[in-house]
C-alpha positions in Angstrom: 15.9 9.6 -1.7 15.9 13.3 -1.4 12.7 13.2 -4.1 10.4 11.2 -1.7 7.4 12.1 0.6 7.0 9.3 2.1 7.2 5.3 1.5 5.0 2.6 2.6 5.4 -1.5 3.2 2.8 -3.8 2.7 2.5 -5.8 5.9 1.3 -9.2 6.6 -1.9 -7.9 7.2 -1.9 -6.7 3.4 -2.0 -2.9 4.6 0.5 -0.6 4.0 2.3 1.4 6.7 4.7 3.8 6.8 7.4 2.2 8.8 9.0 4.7 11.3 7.1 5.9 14.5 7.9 9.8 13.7 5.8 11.0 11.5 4.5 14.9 12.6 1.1 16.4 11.5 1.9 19.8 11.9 4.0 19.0 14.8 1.5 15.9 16.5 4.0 13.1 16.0 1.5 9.7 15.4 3.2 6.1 15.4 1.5 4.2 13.0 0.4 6.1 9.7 -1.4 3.8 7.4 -2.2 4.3 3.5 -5.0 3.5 1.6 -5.4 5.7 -1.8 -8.9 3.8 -2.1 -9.7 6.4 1.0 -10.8 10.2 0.2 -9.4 11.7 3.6 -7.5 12.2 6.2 -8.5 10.7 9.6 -5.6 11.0 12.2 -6.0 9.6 16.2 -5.6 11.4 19.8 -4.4 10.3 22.6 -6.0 11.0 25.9 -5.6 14.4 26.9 -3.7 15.9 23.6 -6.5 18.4 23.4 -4.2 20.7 25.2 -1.2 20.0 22.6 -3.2 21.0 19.7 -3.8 23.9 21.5 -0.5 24.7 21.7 0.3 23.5 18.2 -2.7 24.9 16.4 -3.2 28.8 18.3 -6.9 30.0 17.5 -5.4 33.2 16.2 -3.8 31.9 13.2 -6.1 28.2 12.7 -10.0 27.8 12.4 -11.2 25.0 14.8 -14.2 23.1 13.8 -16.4 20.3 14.9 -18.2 17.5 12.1 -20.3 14.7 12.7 -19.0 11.7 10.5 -20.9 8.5 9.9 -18.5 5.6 9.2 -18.8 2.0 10.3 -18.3 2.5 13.6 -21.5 4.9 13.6 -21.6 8.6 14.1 -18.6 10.1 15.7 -17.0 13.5 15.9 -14.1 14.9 14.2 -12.3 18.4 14.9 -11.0 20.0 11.7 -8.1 21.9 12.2 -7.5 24.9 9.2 -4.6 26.7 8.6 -3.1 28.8 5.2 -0.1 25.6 5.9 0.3 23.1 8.0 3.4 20.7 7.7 3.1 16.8 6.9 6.1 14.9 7.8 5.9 11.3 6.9 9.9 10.0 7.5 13.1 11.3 8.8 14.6 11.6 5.6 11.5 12.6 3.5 10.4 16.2 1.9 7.5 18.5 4.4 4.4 18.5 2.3 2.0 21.1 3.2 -2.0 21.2 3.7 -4.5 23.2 4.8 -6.4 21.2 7.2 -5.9 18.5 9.6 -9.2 15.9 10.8 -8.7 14.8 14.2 -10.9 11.7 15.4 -12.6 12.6 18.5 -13.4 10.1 21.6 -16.0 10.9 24.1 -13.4 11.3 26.6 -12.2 14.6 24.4 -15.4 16.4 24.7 -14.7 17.9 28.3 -11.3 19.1 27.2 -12.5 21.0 24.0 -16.5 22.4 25.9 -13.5 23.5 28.5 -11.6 25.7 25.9 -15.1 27.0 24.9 -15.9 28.2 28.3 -12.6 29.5 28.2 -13.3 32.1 25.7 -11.9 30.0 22.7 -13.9 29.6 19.5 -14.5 25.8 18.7 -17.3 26.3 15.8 -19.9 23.5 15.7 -19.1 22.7 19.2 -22.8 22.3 19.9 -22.4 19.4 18.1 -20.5 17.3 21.1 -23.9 17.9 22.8 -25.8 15.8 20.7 -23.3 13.0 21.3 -23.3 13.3 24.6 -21.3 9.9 25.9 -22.8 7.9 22.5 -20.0 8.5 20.7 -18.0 6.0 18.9 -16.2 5.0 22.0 -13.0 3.0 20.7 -10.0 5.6 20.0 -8.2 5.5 16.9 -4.5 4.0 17.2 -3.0 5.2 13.7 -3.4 7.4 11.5 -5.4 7.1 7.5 -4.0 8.8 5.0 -5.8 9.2 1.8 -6.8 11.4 -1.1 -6.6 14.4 1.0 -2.5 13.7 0.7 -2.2 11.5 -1.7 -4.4 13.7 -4.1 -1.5 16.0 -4.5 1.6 13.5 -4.9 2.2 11.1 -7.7 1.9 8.2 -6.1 3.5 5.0 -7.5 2.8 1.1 -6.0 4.7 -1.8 -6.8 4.3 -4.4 -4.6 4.6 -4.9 -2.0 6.2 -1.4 -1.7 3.6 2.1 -2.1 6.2 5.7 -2.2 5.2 9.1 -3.4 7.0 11.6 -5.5 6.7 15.3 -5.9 8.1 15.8 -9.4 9.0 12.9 -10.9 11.7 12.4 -12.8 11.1 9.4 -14.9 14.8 8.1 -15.7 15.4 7.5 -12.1 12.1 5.6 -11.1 13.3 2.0 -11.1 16.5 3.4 -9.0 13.6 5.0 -7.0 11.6 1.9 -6.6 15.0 -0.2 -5.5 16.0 2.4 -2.9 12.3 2.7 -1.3 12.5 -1.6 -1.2 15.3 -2.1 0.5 15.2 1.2 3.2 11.5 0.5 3.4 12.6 -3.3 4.3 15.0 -2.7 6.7 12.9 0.0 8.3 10.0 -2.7 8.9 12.2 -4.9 10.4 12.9 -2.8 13.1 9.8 -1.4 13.6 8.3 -3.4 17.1 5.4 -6.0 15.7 5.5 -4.2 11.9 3.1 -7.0 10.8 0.7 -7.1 13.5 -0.2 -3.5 12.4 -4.1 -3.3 11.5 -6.6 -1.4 10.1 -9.1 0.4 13.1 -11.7 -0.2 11.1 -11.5 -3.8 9.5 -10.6 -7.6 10.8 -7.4 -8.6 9.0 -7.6 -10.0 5.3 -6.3 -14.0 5.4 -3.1 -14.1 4.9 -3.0 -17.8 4.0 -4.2 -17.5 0.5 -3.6 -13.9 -0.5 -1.0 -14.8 -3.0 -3.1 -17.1 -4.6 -5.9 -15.2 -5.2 -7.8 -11.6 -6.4 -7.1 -9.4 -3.6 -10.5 -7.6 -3.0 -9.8 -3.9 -1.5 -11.7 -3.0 1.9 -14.9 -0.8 1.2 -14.1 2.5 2.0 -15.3 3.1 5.4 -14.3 7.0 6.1 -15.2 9.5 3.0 -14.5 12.3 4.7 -18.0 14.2 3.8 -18.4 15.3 7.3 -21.4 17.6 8.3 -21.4 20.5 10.3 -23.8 22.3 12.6 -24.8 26.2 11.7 
């Protein structure tokens, strides 16, 4: 499947994952990636103390840093933008790099210290003034996967046929249903060892019933993250 970014199942939970536990955003590998094409960004989580990672990862000589407010469900939070010329999206072992020019970073109160510390230190994190009028308010849950949306998606052809979601860079359009049998059954076999595939959940949304789903309209989830951040002068 040398032709394909990336492939998603639909879990029980009716949301779609990607199911391996490698993918790398410009080298931060994140577990659990989920996919929503109703979504227009790219939202992706932090563990406790990986401020110092991105540092690493993301040098402020070659990458602009900045800070957003974002007001989603949760309420206002902060977000660090992360801009490059290129940075590398991985989303399988097997799957083609796909390259974008910025990464969006959820940010928990906990992360403030870390990144106030690299601005005492000299380092230029623009809009950092804007951690300031969080304060400890912040949304205070951390993000455990990853959103991928238009921001990625935006720039693949992206094809969904239940219950499997894959994207494409070129298609070629003679060897889609071969394409659509291969994502099925790796996709399937992938799930099944993935440890508690379909527990996986949205961060941002109680889970759909699963009881009925088949017999019914499934109504999408509003979108909750539109990635029209603001940004402080």
């Amino acid at each position: 499947m040398d032709s394909v970014v990336f492939y998603a199942i639909r879990n029980k939970k009716h949301r779609y994952f990607v199911p391996y536990q490698n993918c790398s955003f410009g080298g931060v590998i994140v577990p659990k990636v989920m996919i929503d094409s109703g979504c227009n960004t790219l939202l992706l989580p932090l563990e406790r103390g990986q401020i110092g990672l991105l540092a690493e990862l993301f040098p402020f000589d070659s990458h602009t840093w900045r800070i957003g407010l974002s007001n989603g469900v949760g309420g206002k939070s902060a977000v660090l933008h992360i801009e490059a010329a290129s940075i590398s999206v991985c989303l399988s072992p097997t799957a083609l790099p796909i390259s974008v020019n910025a990464l969006r970073f959820h940010l928990h109160p906990e992360d403030f210290g870390e990144l106030l510390a690299l601005v005492q230190a000299g380092k230029n994190v623009q809009g950092s003034e804007a951690l300031a009028t969080l304060g400890s308010s912040g949304v205070p849950k951390r993000r455990t996967h990853a959103l991928v949306g238009q921001w990625i998606l935006g720039k693949l052809l992206v094809v969904q046929k239940d219950p499997v979601m894959f994207a494409v860079h070129s298609p070629d359009w003679t060897t889609m249903e071969r394409l659509i049998n291969q994502v099925n059954f790796c996709g399937t076999q992938a799930a099944a060892s993935f440890p508690s595939f379909d527990d996986l959940e949205d961060d941002d949304h109680a889970a759909d019933d699963d009881t009925d789903f088949e017999d019914s309209a499934y109504e999408p989830v509003d979108d909750y993250d539109d990635g029209d951040d603001y940004f402080l002068d």
